[in-house]
ZADO-505760 format. One record per residue (C-alpha): x, y, z; residue in three letters. Coordinates in nm, 2 decimals. Layout:
# residues N
       c1       c2       c3    aa
        X        Y        Z   Ala
...
# end
This chain:
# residues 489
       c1       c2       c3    aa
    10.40   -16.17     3.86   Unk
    10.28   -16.49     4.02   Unk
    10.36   -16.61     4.41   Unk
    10.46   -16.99     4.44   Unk
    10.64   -17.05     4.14   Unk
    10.99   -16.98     3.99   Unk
    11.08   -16.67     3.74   Unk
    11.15   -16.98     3.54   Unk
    10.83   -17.14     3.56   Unk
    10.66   -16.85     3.50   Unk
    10.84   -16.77     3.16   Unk
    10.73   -17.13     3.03   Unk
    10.38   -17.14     3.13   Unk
    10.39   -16.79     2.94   Unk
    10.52   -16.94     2.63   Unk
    10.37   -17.31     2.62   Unk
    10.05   -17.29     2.82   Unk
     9.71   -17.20     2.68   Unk
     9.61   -17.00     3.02   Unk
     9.24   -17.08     2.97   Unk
     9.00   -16.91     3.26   Unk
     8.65   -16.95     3.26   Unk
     8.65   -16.98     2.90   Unk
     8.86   -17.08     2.60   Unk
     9.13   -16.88     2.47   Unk
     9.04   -16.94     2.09   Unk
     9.15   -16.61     1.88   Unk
     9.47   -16.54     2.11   Unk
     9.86   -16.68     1.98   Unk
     9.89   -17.03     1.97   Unk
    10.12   -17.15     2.28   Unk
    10.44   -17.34     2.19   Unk
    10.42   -17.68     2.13   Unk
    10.69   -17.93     2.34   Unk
    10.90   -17.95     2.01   Unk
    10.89   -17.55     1.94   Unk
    10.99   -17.47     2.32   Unk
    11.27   -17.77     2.31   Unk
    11.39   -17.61     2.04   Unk
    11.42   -17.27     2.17   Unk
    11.53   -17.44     2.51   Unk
    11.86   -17.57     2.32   Unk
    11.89   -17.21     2.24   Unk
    11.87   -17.05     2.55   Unk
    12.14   -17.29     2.67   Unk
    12.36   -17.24     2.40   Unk
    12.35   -16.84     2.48   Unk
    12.42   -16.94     2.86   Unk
    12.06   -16.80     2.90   Unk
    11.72   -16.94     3.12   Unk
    11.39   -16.91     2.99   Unk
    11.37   -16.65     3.32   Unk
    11.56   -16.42     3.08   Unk
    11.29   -16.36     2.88   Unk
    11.16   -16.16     3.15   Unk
    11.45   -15.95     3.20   Unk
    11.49   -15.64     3.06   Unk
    11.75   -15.81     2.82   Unk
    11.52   -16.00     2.66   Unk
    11.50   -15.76     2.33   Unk
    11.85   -15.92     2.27   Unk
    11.78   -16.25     2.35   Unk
    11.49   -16.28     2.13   Unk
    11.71   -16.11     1.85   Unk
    11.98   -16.39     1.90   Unk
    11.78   -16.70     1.90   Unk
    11.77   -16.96     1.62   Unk
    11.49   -17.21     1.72   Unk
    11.25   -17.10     1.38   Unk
    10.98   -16.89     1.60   Unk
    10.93   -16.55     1.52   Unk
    11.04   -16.33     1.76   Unk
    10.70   -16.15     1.72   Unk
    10.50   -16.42     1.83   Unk
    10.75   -16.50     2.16   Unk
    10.69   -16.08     2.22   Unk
    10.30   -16.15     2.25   Unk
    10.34   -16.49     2.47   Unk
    10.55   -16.34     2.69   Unk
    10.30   -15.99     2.71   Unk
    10.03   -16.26     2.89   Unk
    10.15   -16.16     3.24   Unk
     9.81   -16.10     3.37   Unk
     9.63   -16.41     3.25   Unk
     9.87   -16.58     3.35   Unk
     9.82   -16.43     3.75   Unk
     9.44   -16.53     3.70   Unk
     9.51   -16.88     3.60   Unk
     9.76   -16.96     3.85   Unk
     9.52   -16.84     4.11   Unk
     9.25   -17.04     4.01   Unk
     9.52   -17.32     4.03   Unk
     9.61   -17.26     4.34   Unk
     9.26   -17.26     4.48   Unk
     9.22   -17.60     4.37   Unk
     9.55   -17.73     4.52   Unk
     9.71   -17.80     4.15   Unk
    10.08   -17.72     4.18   Unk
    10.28   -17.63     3.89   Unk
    10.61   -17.76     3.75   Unk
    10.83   -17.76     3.45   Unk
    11.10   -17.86     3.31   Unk
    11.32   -17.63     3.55   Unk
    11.22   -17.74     3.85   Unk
    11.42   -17.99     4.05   Unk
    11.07   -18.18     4.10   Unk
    11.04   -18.25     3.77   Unk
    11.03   -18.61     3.73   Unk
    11.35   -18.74     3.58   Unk
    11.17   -19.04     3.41   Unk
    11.01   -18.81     3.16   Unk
    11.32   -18.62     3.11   Unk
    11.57   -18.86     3.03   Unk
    11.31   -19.11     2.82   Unk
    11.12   -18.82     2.61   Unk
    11.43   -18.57     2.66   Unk
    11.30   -18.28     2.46   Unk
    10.98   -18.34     2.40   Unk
    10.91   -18.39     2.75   Unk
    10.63   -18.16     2.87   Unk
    10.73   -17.87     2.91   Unk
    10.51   -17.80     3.24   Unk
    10.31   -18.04     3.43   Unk
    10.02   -17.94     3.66   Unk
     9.90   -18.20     3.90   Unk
     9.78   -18.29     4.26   Unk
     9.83   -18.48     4.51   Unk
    10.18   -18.65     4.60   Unk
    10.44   -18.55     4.33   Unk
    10.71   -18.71     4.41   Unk
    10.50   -19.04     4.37   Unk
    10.55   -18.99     3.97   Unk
    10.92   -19.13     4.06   Unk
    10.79   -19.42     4.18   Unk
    10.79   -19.68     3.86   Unk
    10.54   -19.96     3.91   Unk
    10.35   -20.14     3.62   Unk
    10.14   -19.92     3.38   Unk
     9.79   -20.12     3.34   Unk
     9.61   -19.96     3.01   Unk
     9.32   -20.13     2.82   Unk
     8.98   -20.03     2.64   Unk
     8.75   -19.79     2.75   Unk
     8.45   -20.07     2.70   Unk
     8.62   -20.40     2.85   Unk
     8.38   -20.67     2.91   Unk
     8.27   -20.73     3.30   Unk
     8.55   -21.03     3.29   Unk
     8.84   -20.85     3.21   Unk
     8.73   -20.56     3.43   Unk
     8.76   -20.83     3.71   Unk
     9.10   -20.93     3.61   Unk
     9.21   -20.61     3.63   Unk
     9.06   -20.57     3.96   Unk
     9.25   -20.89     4.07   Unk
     9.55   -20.79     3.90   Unk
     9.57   -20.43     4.02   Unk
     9.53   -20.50     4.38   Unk
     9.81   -20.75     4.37   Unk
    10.06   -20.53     4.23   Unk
     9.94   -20.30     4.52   Unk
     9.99   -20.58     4.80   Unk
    10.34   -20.65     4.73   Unk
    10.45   -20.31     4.73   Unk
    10.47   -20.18     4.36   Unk
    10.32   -19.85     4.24   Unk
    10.04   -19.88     3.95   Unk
    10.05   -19.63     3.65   Unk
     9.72   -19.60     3.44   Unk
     9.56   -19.30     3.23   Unk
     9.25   -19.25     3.43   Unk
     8.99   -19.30     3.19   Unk
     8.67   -19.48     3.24   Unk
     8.71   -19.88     3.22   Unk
     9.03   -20.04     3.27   Unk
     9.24   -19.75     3.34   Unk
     8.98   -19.70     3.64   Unk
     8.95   -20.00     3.80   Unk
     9.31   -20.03     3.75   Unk
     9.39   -19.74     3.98   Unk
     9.07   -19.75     4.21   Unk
     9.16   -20.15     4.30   Unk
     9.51   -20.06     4.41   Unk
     9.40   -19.75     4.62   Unk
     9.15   -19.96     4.78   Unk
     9.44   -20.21     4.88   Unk
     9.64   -19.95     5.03   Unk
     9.86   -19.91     4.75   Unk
    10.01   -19.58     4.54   Unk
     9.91   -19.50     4.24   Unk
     9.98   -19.25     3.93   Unk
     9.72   -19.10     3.72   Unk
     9.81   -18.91     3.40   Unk
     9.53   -18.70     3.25   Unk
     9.44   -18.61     2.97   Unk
     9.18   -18.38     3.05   Unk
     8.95   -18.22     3.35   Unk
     9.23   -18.25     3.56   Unk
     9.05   -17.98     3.78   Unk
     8.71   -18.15     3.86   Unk
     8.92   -18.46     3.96   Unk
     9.11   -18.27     4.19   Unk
     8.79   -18.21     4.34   Unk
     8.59   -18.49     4.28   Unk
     8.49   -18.66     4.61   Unk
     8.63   -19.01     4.54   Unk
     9.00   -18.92     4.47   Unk
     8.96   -18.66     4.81   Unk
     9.11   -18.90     5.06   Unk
     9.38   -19.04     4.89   Unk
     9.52   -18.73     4.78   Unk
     9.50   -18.63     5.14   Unk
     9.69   -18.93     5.25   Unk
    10.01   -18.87     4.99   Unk
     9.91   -19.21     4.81   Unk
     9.75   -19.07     4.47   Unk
     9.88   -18.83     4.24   Unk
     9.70   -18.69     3.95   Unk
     9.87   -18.53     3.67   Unk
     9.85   -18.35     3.35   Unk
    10.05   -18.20     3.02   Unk
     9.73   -18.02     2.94   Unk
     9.60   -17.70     3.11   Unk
     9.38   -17.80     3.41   Unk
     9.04   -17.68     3.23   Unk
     9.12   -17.85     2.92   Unk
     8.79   -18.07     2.80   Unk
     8.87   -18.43     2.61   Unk
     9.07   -18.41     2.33   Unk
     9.13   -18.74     2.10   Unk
     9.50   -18.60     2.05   Unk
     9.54   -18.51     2.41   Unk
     9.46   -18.84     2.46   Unk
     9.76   -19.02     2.22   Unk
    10.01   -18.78     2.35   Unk
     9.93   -18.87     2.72   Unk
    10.00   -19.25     2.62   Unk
    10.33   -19.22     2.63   Unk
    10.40   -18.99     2.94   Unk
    10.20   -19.31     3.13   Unk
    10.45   -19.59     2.98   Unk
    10.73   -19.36     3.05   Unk
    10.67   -19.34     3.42   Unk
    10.64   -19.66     3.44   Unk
    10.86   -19.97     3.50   Unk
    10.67   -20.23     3.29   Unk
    10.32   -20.20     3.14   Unk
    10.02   -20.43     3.10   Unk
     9.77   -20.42     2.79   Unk
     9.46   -20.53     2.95   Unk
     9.26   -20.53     2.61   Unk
     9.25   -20.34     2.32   Unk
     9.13   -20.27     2.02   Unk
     9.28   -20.38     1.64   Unk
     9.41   -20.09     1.46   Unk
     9.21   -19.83     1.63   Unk
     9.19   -19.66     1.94   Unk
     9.42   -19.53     2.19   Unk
     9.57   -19.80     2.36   Unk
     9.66   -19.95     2.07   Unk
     9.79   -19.68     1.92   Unk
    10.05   -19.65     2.23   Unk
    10.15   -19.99     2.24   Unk
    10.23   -20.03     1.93   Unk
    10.46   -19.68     1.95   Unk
    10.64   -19.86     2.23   Unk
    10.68   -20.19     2.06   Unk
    10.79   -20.02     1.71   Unk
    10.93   -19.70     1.79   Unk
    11.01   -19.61     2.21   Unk
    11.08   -19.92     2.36   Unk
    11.07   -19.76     2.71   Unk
    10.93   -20.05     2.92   Unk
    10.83   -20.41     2.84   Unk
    10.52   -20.47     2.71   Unk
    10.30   -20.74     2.85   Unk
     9.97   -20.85     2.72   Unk
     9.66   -21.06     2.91   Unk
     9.66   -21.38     2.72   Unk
     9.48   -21.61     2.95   Unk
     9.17   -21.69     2.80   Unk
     8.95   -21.57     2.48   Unk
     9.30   -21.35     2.32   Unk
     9.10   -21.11     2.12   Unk
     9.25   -21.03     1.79   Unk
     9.40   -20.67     1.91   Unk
     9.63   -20.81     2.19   Unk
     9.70   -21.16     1.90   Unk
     9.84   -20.84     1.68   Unk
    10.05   -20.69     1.98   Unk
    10.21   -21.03     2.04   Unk
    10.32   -21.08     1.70   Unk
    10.47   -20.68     1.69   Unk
    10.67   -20.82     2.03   Unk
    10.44   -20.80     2.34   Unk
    10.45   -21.06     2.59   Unk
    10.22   -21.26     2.73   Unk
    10.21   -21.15     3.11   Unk
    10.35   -21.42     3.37   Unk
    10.09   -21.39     3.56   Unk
    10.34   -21.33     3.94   Unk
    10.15   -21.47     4.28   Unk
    10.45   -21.32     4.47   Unk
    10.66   -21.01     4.49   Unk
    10.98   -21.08     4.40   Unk
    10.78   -21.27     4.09   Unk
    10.64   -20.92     4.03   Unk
    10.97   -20.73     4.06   Unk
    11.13   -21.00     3.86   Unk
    10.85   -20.91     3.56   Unk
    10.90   -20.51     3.62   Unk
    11.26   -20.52     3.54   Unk
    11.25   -20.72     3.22   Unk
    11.40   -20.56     2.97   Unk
    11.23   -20.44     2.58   Unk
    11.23   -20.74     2.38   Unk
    11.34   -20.48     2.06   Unk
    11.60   -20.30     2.27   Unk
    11.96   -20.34     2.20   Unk
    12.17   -20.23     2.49   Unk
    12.45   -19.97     2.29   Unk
    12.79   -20.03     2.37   Unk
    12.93   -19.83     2.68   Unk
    13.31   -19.72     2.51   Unk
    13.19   -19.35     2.52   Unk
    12.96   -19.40     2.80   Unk
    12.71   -19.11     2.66   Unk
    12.56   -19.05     3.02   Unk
    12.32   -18.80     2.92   Unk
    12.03   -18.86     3.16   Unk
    12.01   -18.56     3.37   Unk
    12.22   -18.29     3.33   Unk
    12.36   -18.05     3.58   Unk
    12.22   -17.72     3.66   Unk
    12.37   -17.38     3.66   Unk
    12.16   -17.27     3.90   Unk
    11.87   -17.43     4.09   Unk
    11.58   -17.34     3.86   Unk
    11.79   -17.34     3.58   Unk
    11.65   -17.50     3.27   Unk
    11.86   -17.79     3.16   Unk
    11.95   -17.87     2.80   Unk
    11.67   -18.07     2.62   Unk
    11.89   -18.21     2.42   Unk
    12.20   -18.38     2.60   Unk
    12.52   -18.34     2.46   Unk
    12.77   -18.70     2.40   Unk
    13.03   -18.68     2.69   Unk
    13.36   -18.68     2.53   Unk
    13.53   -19.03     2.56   Unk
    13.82   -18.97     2.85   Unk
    13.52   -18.83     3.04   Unk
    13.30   -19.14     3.00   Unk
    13.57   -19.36     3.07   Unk
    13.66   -19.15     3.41   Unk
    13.28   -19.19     3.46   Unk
    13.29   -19.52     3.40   Unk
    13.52   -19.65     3.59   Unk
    13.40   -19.48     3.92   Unk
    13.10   -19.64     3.87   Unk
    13.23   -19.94     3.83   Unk
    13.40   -19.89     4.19   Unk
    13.10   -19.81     4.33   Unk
    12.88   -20.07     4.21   Unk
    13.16   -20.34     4.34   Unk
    13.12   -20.26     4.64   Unk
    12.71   -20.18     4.67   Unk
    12.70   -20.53     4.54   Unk
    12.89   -20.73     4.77   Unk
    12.52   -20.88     4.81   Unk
    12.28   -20.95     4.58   Unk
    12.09   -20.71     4.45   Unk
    11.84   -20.61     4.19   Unk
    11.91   -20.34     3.93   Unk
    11.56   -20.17     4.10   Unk
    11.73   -20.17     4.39   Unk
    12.10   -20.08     4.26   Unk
    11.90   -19.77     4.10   Unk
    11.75   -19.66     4.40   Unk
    12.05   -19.67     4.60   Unk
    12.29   -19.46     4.33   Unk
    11.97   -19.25     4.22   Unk
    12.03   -19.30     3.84   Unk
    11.75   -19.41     3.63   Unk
    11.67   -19.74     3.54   Unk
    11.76   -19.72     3.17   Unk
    12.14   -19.65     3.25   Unk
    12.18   -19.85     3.57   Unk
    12.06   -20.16     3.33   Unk
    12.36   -20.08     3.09   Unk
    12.66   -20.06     3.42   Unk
    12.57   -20.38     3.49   Unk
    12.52   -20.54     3.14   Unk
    12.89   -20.40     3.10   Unk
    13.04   -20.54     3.43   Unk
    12.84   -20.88     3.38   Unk
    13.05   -20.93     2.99   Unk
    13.39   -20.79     3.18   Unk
    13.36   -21.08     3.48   Unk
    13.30   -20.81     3.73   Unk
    12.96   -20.91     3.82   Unk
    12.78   -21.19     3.79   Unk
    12.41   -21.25     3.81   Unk
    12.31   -21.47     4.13   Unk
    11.94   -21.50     3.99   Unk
    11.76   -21.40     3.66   Unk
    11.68   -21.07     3.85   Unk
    11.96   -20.98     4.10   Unk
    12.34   -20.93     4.06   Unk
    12.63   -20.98     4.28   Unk
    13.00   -20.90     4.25   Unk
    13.22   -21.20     4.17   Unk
    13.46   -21.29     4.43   Unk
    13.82   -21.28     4.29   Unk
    13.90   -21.54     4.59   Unk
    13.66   -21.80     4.58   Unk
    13.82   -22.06     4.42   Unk
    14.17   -22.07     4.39   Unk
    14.22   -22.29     4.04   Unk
    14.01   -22.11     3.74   Unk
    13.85   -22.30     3.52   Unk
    13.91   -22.35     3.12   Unk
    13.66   -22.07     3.02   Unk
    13.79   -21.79     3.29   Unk
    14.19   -21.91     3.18   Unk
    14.05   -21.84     2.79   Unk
    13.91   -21.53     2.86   Unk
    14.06   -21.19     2.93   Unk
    13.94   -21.13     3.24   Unk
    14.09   -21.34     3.52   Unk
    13.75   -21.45     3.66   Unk
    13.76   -21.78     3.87   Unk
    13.50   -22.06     3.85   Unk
    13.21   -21.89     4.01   Unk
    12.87   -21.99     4.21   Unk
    12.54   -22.03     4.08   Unk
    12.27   -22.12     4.35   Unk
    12.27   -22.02     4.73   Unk
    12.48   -22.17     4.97   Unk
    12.37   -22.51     5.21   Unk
    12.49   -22.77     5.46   Unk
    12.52   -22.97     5.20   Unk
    12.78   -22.80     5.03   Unk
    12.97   -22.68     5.33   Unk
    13.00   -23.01     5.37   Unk
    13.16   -23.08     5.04   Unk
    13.40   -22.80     5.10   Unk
    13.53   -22.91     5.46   Unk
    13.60   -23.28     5.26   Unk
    13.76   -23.11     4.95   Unk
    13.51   -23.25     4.68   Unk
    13.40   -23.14     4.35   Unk
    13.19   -22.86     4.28   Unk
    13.03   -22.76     3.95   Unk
    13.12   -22.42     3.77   Unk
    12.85   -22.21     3.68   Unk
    13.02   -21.99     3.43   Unk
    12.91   -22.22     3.18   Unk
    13.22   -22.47     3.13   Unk
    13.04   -22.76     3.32   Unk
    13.40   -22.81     3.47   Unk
    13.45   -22.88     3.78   Unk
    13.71   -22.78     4.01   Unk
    13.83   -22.93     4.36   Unk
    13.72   -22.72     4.68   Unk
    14.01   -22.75     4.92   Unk
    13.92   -22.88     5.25   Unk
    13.85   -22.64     5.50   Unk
    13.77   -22.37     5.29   Unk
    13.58   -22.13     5.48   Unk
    13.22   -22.08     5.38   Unk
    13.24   -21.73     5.37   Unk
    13.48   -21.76     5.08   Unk
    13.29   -21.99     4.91   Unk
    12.94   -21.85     4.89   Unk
    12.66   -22.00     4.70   Unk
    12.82   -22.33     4.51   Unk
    12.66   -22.53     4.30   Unk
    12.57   -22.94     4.43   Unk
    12.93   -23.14     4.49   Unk
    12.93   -23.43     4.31   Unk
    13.05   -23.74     4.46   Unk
    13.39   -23.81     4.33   Unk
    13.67   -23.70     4.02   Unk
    13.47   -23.92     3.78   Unk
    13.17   -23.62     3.74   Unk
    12.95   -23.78     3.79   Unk
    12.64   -23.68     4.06   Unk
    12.64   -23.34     3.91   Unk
# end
């Protein structure tokens, strides 16, 4: 039917895409919306079926079977749109917009595993895709920012850019903008989620060399020759926090408009990412409002681990769930490559999660031998951010792991010490007195003369270092004091 894209991919656009060309397709069926097509996605799995089915000639059966709530009439006339859909894709492919959904393998696992199923069910974008896996901070504000805040944006965009972190922004004119323009002029990446013309900026002059050099991608839930739409524009709010690692109100309005409107989902209802407002300065009454609902005032980082530090804070709202069942239902496996995955991911029976578990567990031992950020921890085990968080969390309360700054994590050395102090002999795990700060002369020192050292598990006991310990047994104590009295901490 239609070169360059799976049978798959084809069957979706057919059911959820408008297929405008040249002109709007008002009079024809209405397309599915993300709910209706999760629905019947939960369906097709359930049958051991792929939306490519619906093609086949058993799709008469399959549409006879299915329980989503949509009338099988109105799937028959979706799925009849074979030529417009060969026209659209076409004119797509003349403009170098690529096509994904929810079947592909390039389908960015971020928006699957926060939105599950009412993810989109296709994307069209340009540019670098796999870019949309990169995180970064999300910068949103007003469309009509005053000159000074447009600066600061500016300022801030292009220092997120320097040290090496993606920006996510929604492309429209004012902060968004600058936002994205200030970090590609820095040589950063950066993320654009559309919520309309998605084909004249694929072809708009300015965004022509950055796409070419694989640091811009542009990207869309909404056909490419959709014009503005004010609920386009609410529903893109949250693909652009869920790409992201952290997000940054610039400004915004008080109870009206579109950034405010997706803020305050993620503060009361989402909790995807951490917040941040811009505080310094006249705070407008907008961003006083998002403070009080749980935004926080942004730190304002000058260097990158600063900024990493900032991207991998945590929702202020969020509760981490227990981990007994380990429900690990992030991104399910596929049948078949092209296959579409469940929307909705099942609760992995508790044996399972604990076998799960506990590999993991293995694994992150000894990935953390050094210190290491949960950013960094994901990247390296390729599981989102969300669930990599939650590991840790869980090995941090068992004694496993410890945290060697507010932002890294290390694996506690069972050896270190040799006497345990009162709070590791109370607890259940047998964790020994362990280090706090980095490692010196000073303290080697202290070692090779058996002195005191401080515990940093939070007993403020302290427990002799036998002379001639070897430093690498001993990494990363806390300042001697000078003699059994305590005191000198």
């Amino acid at each position: 039917m239609s070169d360059g894209i799976s049978q798959n991919t084809q069957a979706i656009l057919l059911l959820t895409a408008p297929l405008i060309v040249g002109r709007s397709s008002e009079g024809g069926e209405a397309p599915l919306s993300a709910g209706e097509y999760g629905r019947l996605a939960v369906d097709l799995h359930a049958m051991s079926r792929q939306p490519a089915d619906l093609l086949s000639p058993s799709a008469e059966e399959i549409l006879a079977a299915t329980e989503a709530g949509i009338e099988p009439s109105r799937l028959r006339r979706l799925l009849a749109r074979g030529f417009q859909l060969s026209q659209a894709v076409e004119r797509w492919h003349a403009r170098a917009i690529w096509i994904i959904s929810r079947a592909d393998t390039m389908y960015p696992r971020r928006l699957k595993s926060r939105l599950r199923e009412f993810a989109p069910p296709v994307l069209y974008g340009c540019g670098h895709a796999p870019l949309l896996e990169a995180g970064g901070l999300a910068i949103v504000g007003s469309r009509d920012a005053k000159e000074e805040l447009l600066r600061y944006t500016d300022e801030t965009a292009r220092r997120v850019a320097s040290s090496r972190e993606a920006v996510v922004s929604g492309g429209a004119r004012g902060i968004d903008q600058t936002a994205m323009r200030a970090a590609l002029a820095e040589g950063g990446n950066v993320s654009g989620v559309l919520s309309d013309s998605l084909e004249r900026s694929a072809l708009a002059r300015e965004n022509r060399e950055f796409l070419m050099e694989r640091r811009l991608v542009l990207v869309s839930p909404f056909d490419p020759s959709a014009g503005f739409n004010v609920g386009h524009a609410m529903q893109r709010n949250k693909l652009v926090y869920a790409l992201a690692d952290a997000a940054l109100v610039v400004s915004s309005d008080h109870n009206k408009g579109g950034t405010w409107s997706g803020a305050v989902e993620q503060l009361e209802k989402l909790h995807y990412v951490c917040v941040y407002v811009h505080s310094s300065g006249n705070t407008t009454e907008g961003i006083s409002a998002l403070v009080k609902k749980g935004a926080v005032p942004w730190p304002e980082p000058r260097n990158a681990e600063a900024l990493r530090a900032a991207l991998q804070a945590q929702p202020s709202p969020r509760k981490i769930p227990p981990q007994s069942g380990l429900p690990f239902t992030e991104y399910p496996p596929k049948h078949e490559t092209g296959s579409e995955p469940p929307a909705l991911a099942a609760t992995v029976p508790s044996e399972v999660g604990q076998e799960l578990f506990a590999k993991a567990r293995d694994l992150l031992l000894r990935l953390l031998a050094r210190p290491m950020s949960a950013a960094e921890v994901s990247r390296q085990l390729e599981v989102n951010m969300e669930q990599t968080t939650q590991w840790l969390e869980r090995l941090v309360e068992d004694g496993a792991l410890l945290r060697a700054t507010p932002a890294t994590y290390r694996a506690t050395v069972r050896d270190e010490l040799p006497a345990r102090c009162p709070v590791a002999r109370r607890s259940r795990a047998p964790a020994p007195c362990t280090p706090r700060r980095a490692w010196g002369p000073r303290r080697a020192c202290a070692a090779q003369r058996g002195m005191r050292v401080r515990c940093s598990v939070g007993c403020r006991a302290r427990v002799r270092v036998p002379r001639g310990t070897a430093r690498a047994a001993s990494p990363g104590h806390d300042r001697p004091s000078r003699g059994w009295s305590g005191s000198g901490a």
